[in-house]
mmCIF file as gemmi writes it, N, C-alpha and C atoms, coordinates in Angstrom:
data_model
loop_
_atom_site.group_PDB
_atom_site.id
_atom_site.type_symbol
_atom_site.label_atom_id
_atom_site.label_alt_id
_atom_site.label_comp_id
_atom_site.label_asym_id
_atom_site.label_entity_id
_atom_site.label_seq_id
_atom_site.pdbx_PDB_ins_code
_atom_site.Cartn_x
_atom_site.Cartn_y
_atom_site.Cartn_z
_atom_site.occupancy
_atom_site.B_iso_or_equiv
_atom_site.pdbx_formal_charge
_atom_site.auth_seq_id
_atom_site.auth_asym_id
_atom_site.pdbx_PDB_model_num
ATOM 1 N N . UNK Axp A 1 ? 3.697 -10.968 -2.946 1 0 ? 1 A 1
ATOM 2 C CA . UNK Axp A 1 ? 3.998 -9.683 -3.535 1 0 ? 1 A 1
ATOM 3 C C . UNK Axp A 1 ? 4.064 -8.588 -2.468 1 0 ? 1 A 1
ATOM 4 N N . UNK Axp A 2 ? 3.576 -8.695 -1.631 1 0 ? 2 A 1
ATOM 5 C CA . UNK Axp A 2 ? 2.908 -7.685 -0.7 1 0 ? 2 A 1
ATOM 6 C C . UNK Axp A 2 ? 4.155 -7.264 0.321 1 0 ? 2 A 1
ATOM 7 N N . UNK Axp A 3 ? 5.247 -8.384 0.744 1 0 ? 3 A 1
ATOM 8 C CA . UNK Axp A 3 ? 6.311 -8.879 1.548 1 0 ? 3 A 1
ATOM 9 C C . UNK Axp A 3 ? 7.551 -8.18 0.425 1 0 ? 3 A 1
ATOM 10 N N . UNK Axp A 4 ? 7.205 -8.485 -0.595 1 0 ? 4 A 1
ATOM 11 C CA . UNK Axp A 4 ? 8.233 -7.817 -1.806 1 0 ? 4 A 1
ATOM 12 C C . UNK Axp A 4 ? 8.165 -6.522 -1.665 1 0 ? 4 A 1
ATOM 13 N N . UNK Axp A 5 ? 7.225 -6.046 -1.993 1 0 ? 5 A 1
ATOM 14 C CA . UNK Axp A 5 ? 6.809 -4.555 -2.078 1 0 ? 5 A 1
ATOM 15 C C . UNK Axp A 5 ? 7.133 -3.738 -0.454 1 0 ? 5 A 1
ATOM 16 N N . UNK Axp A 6 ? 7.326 -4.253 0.39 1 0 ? 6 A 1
ATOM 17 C CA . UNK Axp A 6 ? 7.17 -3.476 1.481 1 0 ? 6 A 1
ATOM 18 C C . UNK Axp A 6 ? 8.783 -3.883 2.02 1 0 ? 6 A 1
ATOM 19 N N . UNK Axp A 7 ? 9.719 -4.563 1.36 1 0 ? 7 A 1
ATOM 20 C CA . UNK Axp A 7 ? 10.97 -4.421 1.33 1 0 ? 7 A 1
ATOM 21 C C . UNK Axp A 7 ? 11.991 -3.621 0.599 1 0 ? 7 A 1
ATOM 22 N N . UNK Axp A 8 ? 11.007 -2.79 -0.963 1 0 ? 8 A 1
ATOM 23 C CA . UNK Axp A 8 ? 11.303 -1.821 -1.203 1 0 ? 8 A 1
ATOM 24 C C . UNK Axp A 8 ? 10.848 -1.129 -0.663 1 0 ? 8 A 1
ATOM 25 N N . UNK Axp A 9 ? 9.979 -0.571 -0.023 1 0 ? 9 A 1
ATOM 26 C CA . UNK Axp A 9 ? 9.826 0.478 0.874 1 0 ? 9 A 1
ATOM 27 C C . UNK Axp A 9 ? 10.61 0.899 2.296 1 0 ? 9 A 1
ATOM 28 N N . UNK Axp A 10 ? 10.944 -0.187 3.231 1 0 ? 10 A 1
ATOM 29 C CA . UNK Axp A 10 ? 11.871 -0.255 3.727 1 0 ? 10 A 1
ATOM 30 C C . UNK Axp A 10 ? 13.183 -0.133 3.568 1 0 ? 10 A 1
ATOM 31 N N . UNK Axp A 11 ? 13.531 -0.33 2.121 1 0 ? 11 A 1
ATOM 32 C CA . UNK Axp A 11 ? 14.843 0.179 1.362 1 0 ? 11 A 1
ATOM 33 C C . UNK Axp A 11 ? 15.049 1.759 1.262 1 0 ? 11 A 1
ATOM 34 N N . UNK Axp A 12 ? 13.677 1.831 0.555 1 0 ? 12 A 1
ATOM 35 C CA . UNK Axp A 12 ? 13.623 3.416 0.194 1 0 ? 12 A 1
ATOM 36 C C . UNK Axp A 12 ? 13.469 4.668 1.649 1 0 ? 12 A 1
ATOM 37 N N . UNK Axp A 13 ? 13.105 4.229 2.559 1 0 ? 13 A 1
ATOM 38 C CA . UNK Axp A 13 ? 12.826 5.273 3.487 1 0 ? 13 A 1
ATOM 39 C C . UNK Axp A 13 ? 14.144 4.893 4.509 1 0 ? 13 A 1
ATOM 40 N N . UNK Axp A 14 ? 14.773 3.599 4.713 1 0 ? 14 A 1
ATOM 41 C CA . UNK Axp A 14 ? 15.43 3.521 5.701 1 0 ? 14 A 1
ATOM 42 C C . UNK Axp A 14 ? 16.76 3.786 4.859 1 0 ? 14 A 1
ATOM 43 N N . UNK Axp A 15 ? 17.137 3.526 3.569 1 0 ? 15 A 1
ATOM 44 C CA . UNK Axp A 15 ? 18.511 3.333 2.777 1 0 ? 15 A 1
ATOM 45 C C . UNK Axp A 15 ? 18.493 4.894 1.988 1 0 ? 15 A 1
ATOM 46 N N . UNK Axp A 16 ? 17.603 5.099 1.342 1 0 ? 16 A 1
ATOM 47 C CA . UNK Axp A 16 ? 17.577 5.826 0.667 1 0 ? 16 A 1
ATOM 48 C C . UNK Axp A 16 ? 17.079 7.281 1.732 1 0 ? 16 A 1
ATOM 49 N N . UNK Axp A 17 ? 16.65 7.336 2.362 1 0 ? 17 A 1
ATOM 50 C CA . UNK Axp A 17 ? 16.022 8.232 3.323 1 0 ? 17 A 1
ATOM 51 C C . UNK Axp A 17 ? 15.06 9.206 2.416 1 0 ? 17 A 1
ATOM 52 N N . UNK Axp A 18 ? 14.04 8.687 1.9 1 0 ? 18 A 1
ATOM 53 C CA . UNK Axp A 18 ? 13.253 9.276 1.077 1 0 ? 18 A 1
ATOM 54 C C . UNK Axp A 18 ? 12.034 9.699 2.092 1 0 ? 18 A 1
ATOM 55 N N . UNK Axp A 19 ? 11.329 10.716 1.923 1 0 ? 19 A 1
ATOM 56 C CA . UNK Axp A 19 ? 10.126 10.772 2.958 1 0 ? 19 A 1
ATOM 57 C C . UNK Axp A 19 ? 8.797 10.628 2.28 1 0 ? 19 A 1
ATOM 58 N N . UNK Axp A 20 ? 8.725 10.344 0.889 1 0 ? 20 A 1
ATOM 59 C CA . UNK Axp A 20 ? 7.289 9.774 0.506 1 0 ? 20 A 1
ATOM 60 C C . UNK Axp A 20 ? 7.742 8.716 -0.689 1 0 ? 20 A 1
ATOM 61 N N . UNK Axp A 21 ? 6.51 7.611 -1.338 1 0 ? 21 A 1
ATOM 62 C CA . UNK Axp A 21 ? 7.251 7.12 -2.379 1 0 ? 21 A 1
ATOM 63 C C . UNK Axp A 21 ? 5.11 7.494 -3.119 1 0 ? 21 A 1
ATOM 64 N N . UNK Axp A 22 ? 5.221 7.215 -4.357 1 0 ? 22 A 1
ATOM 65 C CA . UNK Axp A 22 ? 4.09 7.486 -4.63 1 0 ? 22 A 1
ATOM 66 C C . UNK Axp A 22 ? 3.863 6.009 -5.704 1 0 ? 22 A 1
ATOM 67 N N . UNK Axp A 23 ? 2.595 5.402 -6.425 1 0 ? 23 A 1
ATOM 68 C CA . UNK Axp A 23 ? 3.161 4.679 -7.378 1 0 ? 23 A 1
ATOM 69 C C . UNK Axp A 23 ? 1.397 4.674 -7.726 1 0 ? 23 A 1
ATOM 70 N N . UNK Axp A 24 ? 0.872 3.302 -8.825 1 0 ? 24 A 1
ATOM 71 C CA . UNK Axp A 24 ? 0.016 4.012 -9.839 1 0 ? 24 A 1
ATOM 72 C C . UNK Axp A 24 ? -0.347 2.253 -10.075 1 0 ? 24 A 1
ATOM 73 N N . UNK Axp A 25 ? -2.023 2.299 -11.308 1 0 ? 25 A 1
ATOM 74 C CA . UNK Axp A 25 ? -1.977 0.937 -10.854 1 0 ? 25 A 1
ATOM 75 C C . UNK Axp A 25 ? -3.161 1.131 -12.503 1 0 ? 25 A 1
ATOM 76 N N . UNK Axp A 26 ? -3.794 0.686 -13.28 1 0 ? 26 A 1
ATOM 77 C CA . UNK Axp A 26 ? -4.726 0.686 -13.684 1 0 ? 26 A 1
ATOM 78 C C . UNK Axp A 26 ? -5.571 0.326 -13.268 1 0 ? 26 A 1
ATOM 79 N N . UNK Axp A 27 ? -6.951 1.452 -13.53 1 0 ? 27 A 1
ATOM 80 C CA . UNK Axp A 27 ? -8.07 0.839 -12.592 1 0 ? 27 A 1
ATOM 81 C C . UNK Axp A 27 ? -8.635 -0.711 -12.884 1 0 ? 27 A 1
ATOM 82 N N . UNK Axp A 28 ? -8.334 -1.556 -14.092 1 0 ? 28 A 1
ATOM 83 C CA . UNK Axp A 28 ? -8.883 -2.535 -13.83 1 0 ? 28 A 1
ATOM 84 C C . UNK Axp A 28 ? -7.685 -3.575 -12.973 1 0 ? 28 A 1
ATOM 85 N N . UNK Axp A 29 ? -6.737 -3.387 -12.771 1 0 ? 29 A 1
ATOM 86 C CA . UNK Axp A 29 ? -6.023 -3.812 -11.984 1 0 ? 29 A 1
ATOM 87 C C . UNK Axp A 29 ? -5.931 -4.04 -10.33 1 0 ? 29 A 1
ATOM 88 N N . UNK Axp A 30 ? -7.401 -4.827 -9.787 1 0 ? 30 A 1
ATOM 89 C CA . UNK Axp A 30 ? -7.917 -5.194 -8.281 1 0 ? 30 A 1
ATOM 90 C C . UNK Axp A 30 ? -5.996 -5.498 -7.878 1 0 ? 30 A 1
ATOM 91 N N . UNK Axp A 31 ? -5.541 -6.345 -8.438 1 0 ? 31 A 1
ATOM 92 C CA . UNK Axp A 31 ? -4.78 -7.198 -7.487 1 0 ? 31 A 1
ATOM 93 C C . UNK Axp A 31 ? -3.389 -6.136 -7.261 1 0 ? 31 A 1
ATOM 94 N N . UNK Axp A 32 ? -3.163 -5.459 -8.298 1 0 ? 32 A 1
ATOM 95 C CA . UNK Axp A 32 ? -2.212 -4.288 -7.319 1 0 ? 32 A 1
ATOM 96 C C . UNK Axp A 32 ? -2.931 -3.004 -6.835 1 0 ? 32 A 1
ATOM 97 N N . UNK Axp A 33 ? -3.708 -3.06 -6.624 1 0 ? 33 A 1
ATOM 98 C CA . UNK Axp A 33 ? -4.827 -1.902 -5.484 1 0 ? 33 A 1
ATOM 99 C C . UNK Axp A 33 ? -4.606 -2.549 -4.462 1 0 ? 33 A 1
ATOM 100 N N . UNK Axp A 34 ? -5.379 -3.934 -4.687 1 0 ? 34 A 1
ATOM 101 C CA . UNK Axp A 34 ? -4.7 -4.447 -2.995 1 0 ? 34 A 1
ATOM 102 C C . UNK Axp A 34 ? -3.428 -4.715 -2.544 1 0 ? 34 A 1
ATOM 103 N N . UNK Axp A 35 ? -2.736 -4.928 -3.12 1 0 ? 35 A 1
ATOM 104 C CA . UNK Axp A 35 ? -1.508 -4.735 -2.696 1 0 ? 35 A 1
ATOM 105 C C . UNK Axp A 35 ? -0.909 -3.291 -2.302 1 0 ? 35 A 1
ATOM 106 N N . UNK Axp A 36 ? -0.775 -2.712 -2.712 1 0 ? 36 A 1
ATOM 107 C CA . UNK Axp A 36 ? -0.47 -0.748 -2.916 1 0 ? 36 A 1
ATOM 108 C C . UNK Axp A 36 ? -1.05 -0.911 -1.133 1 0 ? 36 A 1
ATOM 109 N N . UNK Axp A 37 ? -2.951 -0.995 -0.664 1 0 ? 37 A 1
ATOM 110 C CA . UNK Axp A 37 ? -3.411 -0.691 0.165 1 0 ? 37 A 1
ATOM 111 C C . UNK Axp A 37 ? -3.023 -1.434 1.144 1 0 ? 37 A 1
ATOM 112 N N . UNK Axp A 38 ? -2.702 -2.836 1.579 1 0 ? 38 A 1
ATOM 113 C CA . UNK Axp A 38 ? -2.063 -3.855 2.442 1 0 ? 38 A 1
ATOM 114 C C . UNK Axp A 38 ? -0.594 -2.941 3.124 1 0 ? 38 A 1
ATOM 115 N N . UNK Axp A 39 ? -0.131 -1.985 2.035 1 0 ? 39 A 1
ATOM 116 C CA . UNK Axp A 39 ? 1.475 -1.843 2.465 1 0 ? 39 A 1
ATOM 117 C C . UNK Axp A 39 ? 1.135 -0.579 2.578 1 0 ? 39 A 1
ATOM 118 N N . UNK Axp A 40 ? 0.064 -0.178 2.744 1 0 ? 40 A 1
ATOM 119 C CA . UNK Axp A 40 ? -0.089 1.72 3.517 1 0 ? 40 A 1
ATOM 120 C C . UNK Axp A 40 ? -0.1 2.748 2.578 1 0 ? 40 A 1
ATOM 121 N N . UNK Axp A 41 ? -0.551 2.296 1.498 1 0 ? 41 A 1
ATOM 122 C CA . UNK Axp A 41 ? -0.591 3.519 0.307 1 0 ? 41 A 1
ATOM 123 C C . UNK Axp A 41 ? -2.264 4.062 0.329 1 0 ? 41 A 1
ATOM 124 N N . UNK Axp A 42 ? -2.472 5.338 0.422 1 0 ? 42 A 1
ATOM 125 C CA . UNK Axp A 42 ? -3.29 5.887 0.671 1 0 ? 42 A 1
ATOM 126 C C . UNK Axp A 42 ? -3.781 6.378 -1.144 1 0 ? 42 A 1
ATOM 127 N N . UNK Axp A 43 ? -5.226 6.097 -1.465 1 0 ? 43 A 1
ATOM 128 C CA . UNK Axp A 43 ? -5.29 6.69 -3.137 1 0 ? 43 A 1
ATOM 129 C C . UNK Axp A 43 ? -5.414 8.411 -2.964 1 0 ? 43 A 1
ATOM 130 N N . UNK Axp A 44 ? -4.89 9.14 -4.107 1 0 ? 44 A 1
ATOM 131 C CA . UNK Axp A 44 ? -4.981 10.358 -4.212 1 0 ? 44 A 1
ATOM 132 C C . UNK Axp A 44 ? -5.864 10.755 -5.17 1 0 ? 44 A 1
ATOM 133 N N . UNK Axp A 45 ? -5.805 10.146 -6.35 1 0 ? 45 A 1
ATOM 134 C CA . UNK Axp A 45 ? -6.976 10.304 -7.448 1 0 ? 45 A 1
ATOM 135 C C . UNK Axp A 45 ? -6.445 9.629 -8.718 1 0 ? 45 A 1
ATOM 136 N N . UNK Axp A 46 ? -7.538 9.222 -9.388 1 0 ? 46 A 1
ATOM 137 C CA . UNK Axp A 46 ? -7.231 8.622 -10.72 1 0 ? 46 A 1
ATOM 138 C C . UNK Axp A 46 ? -6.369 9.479 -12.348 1 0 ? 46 A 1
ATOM 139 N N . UNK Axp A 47 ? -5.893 9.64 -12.159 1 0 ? 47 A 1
ATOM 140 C CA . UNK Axp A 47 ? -5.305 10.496 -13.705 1 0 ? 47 A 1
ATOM 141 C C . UNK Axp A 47 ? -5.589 9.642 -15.096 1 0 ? 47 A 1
ATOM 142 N N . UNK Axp A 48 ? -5.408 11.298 -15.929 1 0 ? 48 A 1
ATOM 143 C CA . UNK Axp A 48 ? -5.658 10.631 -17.24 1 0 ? 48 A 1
ATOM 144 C C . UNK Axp A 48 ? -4.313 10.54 -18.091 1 0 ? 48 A 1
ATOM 145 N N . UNK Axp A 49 ? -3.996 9.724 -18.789 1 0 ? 49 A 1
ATOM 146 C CA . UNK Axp A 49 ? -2.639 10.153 -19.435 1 0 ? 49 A 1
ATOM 147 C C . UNK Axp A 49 ? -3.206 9.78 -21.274 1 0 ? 49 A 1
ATOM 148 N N . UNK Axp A 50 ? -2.224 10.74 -21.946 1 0 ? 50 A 1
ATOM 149 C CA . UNK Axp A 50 ? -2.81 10.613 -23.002 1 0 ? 50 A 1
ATOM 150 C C . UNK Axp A 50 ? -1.318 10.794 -24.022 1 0 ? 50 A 1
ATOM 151 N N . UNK Axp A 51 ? -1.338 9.249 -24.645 1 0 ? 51 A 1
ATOM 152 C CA . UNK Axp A 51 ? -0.154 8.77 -25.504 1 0 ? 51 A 1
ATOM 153 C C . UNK Axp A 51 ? -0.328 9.119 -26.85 1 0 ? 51 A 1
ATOM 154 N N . UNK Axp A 52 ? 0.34 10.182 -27.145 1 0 ? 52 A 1
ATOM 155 C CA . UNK Axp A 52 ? 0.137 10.623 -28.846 1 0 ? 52 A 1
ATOM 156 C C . UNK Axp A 52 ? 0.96 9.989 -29.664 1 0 ? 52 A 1
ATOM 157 N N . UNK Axp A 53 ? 2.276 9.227 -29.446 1 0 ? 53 A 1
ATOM 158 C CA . UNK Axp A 53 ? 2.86 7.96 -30.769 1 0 ? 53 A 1
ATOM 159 C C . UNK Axp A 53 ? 1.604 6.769 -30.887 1 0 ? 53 A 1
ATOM 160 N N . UNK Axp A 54 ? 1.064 6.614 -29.772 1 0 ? 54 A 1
ATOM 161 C CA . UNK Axp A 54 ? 0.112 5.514 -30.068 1 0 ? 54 A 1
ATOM 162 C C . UNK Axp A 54 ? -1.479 6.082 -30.182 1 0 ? 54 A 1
ATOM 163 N N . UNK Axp A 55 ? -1.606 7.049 -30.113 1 0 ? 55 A 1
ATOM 164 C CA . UNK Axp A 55 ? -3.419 7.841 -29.968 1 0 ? 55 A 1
ATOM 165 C C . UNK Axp A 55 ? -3.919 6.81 -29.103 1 0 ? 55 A 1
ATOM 166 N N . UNK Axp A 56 ? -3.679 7.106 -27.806 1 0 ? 56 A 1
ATOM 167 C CA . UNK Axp A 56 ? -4.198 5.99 -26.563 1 0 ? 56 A 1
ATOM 168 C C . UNK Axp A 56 ? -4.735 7.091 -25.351 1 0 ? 56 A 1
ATOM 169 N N . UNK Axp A 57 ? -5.789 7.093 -25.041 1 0 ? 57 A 1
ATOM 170 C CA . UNK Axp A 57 ? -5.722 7.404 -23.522 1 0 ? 57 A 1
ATOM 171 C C . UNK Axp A 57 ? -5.964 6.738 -22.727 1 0 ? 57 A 1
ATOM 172 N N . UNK Axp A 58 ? -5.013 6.6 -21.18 1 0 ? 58 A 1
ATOM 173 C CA . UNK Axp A 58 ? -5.472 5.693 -20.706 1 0 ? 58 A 1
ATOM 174 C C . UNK Axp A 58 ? -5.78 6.416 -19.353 1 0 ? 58 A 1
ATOM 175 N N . UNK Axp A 59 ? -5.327 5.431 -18.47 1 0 ? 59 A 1
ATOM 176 C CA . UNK Axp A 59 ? -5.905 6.143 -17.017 1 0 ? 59 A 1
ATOM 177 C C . UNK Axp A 59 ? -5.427 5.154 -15.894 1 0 ? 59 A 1
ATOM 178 N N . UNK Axp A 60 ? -4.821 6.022 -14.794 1 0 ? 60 A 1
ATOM 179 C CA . UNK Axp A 60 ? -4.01 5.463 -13.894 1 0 ? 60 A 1
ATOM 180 C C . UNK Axp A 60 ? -4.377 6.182 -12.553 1 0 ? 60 A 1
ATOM 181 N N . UNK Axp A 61 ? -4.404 4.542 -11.528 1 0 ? 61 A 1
ATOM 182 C CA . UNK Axp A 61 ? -5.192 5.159 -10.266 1 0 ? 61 A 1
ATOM 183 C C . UNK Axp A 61 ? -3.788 5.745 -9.256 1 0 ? 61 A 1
ATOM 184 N N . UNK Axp A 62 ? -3.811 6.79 -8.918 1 0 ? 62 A 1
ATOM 185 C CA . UNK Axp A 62 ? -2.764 7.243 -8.02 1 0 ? 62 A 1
ATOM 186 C C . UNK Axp A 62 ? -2.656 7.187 -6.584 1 0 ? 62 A 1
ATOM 187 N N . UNK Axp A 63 ? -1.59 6.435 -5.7 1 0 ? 63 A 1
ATOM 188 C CA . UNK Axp A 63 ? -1.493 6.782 -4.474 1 0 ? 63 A 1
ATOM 189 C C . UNK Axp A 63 ? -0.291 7.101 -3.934 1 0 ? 63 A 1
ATOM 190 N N . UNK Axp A 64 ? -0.215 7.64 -2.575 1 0 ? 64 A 1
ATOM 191 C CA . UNK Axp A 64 ? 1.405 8.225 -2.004 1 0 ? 64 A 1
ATOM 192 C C . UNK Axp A 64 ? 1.159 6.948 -0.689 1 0 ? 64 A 1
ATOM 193 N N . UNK Axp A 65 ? 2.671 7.205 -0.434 1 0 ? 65 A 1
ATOM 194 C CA . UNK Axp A 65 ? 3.085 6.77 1.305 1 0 ? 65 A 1
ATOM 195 C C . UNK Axp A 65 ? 3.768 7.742 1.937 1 0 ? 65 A 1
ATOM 196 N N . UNK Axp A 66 ? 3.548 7.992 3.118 1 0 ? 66 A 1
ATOM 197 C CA . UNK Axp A 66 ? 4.467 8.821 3.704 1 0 ? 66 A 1
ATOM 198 C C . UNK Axp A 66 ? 5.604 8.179 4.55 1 0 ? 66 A 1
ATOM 199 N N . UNK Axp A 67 ? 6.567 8.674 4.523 1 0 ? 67 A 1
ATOM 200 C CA . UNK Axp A 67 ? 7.666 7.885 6.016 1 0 ? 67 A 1
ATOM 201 C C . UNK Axp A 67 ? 6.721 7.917 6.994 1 0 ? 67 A 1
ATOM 202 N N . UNK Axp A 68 ? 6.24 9.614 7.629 1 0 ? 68 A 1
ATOM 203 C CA . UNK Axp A 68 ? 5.629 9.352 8.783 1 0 ? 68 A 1
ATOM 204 C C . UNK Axp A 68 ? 4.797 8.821 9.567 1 0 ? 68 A 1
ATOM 205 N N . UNK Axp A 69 ? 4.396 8.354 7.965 1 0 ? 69 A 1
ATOM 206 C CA . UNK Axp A 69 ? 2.519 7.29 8.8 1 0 ? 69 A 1
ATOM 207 C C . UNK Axp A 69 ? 2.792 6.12 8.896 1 0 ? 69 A 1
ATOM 208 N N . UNK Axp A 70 ? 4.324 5.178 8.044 1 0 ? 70 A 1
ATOM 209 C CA . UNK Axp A 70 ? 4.476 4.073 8.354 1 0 ? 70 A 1
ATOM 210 C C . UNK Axp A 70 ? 5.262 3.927 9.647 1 0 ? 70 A 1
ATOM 211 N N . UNK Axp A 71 ? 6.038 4.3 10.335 1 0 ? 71 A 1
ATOM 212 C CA . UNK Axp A 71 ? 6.197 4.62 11.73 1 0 ? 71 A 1
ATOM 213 C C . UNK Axp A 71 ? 4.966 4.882 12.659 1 0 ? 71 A 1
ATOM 214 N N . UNK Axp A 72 ? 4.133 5.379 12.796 1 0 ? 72 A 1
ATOM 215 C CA . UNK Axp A 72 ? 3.198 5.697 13.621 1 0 ? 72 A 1
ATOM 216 C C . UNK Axp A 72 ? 2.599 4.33 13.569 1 0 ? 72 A 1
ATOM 217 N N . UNK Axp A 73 ? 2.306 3.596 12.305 1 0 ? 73 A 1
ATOM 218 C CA . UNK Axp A 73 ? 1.499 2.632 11.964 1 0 ? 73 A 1
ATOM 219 C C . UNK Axp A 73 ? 2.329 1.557 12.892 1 0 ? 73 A 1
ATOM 220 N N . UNK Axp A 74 ? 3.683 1.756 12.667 1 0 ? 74 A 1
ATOM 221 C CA . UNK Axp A 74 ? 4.505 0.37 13.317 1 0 ? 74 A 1
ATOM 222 C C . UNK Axp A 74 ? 4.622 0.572 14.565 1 0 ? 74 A 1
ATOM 223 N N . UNK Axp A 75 ? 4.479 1.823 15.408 1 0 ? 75 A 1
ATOM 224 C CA . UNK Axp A 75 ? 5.005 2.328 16.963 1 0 ? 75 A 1
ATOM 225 C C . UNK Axp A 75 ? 4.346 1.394 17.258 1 0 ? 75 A 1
């Protein structure tokens, strides 16, 4: 997954010329935390989201990437 994920990222910053991508994970969800963190995603904070067709709240862990830190990381 990890090889997957970091070929869209390479899509997105080198094709797309995007300079951050951000993405989200549920906290009981270990196995895409580690993944997210393996490919340079830094956490920003957990959010709450709250679904009123279904009366659900749930909660989603947040992190960004920057272009510039995965370059520095690869120099």
């Amino acid at each position: 997954m990890v090889e997957a994920v970091k070929a869209v990222i390479d899509f997105c910053f080198d094709d797309l010329e995007l300079d951050a991508l951000t993405s989200g994970h549920d906290p009981s969800n270990v196995q895409s935390k580690r993944v997210l963190e393996k490919c340079g995603f830094g956490y920003v904070k957990t959010s709450e989201y709250y679904y009123e067709q279904f009366d659900l709240l749930t909660h989603s862990m947040r992190y960004i990437l920057h272009k510039e830190k995965t370059k520095v990381a690869a120099g």
